[in-house]
C-alpha positions as CSV (number, residue, x, y, z in Angstrom):
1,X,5.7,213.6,281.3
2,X,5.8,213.6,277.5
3,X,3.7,210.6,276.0
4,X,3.7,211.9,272.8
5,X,5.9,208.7,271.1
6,X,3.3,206.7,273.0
7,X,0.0,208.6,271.8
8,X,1.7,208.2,268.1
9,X,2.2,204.9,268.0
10,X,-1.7,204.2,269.4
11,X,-2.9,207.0,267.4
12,X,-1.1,205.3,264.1
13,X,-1.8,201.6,265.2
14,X,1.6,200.8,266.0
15,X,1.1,198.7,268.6
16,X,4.1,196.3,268.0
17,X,5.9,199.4,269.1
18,X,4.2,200.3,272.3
19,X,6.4,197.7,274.6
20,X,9.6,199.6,273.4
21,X,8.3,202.8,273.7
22,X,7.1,202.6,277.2
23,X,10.3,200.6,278.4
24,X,12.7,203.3,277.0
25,X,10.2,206.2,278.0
26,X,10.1,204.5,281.6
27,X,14.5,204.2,281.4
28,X,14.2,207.9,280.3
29,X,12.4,209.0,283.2
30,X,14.0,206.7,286.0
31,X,17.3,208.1,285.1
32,X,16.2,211.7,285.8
33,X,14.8,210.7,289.1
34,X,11.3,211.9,288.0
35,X,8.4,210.4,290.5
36,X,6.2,208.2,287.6
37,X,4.7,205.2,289.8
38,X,1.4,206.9,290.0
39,X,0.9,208.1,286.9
40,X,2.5,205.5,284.2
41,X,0.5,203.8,282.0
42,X,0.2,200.9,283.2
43,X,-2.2,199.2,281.5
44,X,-0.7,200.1,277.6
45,X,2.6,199.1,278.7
46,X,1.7,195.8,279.3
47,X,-0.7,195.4,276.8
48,X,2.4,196.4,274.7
49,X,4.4,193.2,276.0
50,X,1.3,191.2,275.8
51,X,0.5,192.2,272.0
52,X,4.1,191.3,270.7
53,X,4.0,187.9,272.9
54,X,6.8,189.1,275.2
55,X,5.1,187.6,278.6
56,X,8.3,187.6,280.5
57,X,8.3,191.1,280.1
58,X,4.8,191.6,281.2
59,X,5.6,189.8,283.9
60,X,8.2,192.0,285.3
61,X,6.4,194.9,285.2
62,X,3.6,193.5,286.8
63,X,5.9,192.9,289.7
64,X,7.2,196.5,289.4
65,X,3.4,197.7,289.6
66,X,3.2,199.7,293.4
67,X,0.0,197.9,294.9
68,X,-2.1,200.8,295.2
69,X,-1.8,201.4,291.2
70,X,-3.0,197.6,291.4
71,X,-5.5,198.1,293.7
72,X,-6.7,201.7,292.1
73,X,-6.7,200.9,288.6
74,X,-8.9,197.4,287.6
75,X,-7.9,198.0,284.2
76,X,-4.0,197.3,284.7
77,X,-5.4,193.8,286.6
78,X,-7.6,192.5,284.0
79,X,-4.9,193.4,281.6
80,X,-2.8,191.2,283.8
81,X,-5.7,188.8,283.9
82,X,-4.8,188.2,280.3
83,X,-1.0,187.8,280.6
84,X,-1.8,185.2,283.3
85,X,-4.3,182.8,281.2
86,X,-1.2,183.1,278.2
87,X,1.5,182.4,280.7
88,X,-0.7,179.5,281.9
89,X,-1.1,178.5,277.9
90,X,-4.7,178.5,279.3
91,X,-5.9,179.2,275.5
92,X,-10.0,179.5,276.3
93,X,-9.1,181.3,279.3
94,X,-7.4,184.4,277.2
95,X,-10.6,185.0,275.0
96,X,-12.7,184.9,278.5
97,X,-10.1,187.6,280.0
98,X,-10.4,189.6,277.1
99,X,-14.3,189.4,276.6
100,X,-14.9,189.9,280.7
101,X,-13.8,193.5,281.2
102,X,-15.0,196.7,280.1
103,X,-12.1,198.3,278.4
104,X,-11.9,202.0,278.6
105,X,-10.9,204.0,275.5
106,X,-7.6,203.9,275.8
107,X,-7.3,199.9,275.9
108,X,-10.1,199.2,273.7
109,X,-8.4,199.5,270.7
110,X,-5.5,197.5,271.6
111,X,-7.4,195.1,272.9
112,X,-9.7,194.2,270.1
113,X,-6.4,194.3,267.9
114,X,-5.1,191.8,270.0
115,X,-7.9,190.0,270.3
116,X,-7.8,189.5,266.4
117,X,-4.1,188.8,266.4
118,X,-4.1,186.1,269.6
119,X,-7.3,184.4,267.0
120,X,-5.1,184.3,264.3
121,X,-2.1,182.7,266.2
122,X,-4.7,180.1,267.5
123,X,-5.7,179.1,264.2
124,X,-2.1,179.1,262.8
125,X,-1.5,177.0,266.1
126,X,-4.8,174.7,264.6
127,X,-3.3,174.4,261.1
128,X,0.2,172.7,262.1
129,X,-1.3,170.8,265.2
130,X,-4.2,168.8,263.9
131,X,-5.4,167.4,261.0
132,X,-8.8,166.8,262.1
133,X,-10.3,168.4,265.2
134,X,-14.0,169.1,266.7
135,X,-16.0,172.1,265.9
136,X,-16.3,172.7,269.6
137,X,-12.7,172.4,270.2
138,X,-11.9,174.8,267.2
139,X,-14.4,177.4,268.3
140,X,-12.7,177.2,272.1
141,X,-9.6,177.8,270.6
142,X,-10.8,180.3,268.5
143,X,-13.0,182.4,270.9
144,X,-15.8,182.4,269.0
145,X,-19.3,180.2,268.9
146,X,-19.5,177.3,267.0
147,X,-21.1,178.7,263.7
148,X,-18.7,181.5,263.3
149,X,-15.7,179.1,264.0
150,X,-17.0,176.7,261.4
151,X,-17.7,179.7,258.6
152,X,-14.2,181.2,260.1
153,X,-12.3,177.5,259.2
154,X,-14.4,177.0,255.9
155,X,-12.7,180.7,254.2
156,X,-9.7,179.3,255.2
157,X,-10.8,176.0,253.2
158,X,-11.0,173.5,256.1
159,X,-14.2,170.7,255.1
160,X,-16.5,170.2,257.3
161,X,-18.2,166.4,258.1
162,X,-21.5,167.5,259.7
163,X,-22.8,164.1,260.6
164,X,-20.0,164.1,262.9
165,X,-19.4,167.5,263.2
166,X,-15.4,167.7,262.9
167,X,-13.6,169.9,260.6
168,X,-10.5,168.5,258.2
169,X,-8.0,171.0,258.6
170,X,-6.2,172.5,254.4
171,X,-2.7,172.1,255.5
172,X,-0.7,175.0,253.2
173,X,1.1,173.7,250.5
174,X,4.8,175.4,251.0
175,X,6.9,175.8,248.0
176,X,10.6,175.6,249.0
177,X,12.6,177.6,246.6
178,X,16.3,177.6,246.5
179,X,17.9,180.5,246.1
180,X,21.6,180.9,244.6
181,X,23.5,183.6,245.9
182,X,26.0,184.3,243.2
183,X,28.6,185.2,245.6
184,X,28.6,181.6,247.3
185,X,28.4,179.7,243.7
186,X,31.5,181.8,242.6
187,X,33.2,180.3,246.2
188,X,32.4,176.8,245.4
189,X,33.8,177.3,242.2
190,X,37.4,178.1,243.0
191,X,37.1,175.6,245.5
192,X,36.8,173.0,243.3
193,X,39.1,174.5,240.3
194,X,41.3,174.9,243.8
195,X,41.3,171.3,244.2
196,X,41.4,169.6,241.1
197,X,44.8,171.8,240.0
């Protein structure tokens, strides 16, 4: 079997690509009727699903996995471990998948860039829920300890009250601009020309 797509895309960084390219590799090599079970890479493919947030996915192939791949490989379960604890919205529980197995070489990478993507979601997911939460609470969310979740919030320009140790979240100021597309101003000028002659 020809993984060379796949060893690209890790080999580049791609990993938003990785679902796709094992779903149409796996399509590829169903429809020739070439034996695969034991030998897919399991554990990429759904750490591709998992990295662009497509859980369904991950869930499906997980059901597709032969139990003895499941039972052989403890990699492709605590990659599932993590799909679980996001499919559970079990937020703590994803940093404590990730930080509880050993990742081989091949994972590791994707992995920690996960890792750093799922933190960033979380603190995106921080910004628009609260307005002021804990330091403990924002460091579970985050996966980290308390002091680097409280440095991590104050780059970001969060205050922090340390008499009662909660942090005020910066909400982002967003600038709306309009744009005119001159093609739809041109419309709603004849329109109006249209009606007033």
């Amino acid at each position: 079997m020809a993984f060379t797509a796949l060893s690209g895309a890790l080999a580049s960084k791609s990993y938003d690509q990785i679902a796709d390219i094992c779903d149409n590799l796996m399509l590829q090599v169903s429809s020739e009727g070439v034996a695969f079970k034991e030998d897919w890479p399991y554990a990429i493919h759904l750490l591709g699903h998992i990295y662009v947030n497509d859980i369904n996915s991950a869930r499906f192939l997980w059901k597709m996995i032969p139990l003895a791949v499941k039972d052989s490989q403890p990699e492709v379960s605590a990659v599932w471990k993590i799909g679980q604890r996001l499919w559970a919205r079990d937020h703590v529980g994803v940093h404590e998948a990730i930080r509880e197995f050993n990742w081989g070489p091949d994972t590791q990478s994707v992995v920690a860039a996960f890792s750093e993507l799922y933190t960033k979601r979380m603190f995106e997911l921080l910004l628009s829920g609260y307005s002021i939460i804990s330091i403990q609470d924002t460091a579970l969310f985050l996966g980290m300890n308390e002091d680097d979740a409280t440095n991590y919030t104050l780059q970001h320009g969060w205050t922090l009250d340390a008499t009662s140790r909660m942090l005020t979240v910066k909400k982002r100021v967003v600038a709306a601009e309009q744009k005119v597309d001159p093609s739809k101003l041109q419309q709603l000028t004849e329109y109006v020309f249209h009606l007033e002659h």
